[in-house]
N, C-alpha and C positions, 0 to 999 in steps of 0.2 A: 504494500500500500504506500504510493506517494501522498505526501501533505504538502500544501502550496498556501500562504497566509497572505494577506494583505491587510495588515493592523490600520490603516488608517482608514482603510475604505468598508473593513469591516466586513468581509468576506474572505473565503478560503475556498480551492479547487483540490479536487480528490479523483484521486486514480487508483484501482484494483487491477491488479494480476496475480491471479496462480496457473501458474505454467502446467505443474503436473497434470495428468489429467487425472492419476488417481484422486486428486486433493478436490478435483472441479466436482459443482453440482453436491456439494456434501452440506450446504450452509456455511463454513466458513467466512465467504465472504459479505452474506446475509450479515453476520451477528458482527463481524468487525464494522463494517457501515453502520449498519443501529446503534453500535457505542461510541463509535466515531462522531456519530451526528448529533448525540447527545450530548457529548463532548462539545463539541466544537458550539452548538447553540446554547445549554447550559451553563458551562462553564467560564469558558472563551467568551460568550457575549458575540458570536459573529452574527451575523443579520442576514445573509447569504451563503449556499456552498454549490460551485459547479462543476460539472463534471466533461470534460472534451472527449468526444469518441471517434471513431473515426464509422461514417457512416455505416461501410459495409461490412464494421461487427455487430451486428443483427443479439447477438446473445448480451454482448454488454448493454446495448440497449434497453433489451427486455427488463436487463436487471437490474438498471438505476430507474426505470417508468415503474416497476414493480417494488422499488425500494421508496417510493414517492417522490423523486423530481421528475420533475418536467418541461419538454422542449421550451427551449427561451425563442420565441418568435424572434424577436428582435435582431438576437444574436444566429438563430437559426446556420441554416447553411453553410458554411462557410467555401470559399474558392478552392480550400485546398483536400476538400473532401472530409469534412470534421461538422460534425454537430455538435452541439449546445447544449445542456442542460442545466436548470439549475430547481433550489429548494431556497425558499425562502420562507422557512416554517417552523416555530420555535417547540414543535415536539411539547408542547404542556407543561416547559421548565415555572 
């Protein structure tokens, strides 16, 4: 897991990889992102967290829409083949 901060703007970017494939699909990276985002809104006080995919991994996708962030219109698309996501949602701290 990369962590990326931005103290003044009050936001953080996050990135998952497990390479194994024994390790994929077991939850691990469910439960690291749910303590991560707790973390990071909780704790840290951030206001935002996004995440950059690159479009056509399809499975990363599923799992930060299933994790609850959501395509950033905005920032959408990008030129170099990368989408957008973000969460701007303080979890019930």
């Amino acid at each position: 897991m990369k962590t990326i901060f931005n103290w003044k703007e009050g936001h953080g970017e996050v990135s998952i990889y497990i390479g194994e494939e024994e390790w994929q699909e077991k939850g691990y990276a469910s439960d690291a992102l749910q303590l991560l985002l707790k973390y990071r809104f909780c704790e840290l006080r951030l206001h935002r967290i996004y995440a950059i995919i690159f479009e056509y991994n399809e499975a990363s996708i599923k799992f930060f829409e299933k994790m609850g962030l959501n395509l950033k219109e905005d920032i959408g698309k990008q030129d170099s083949g990368m989408v957008s996501f973000m969460m701007s949602w303080c979890m019930g701290c």
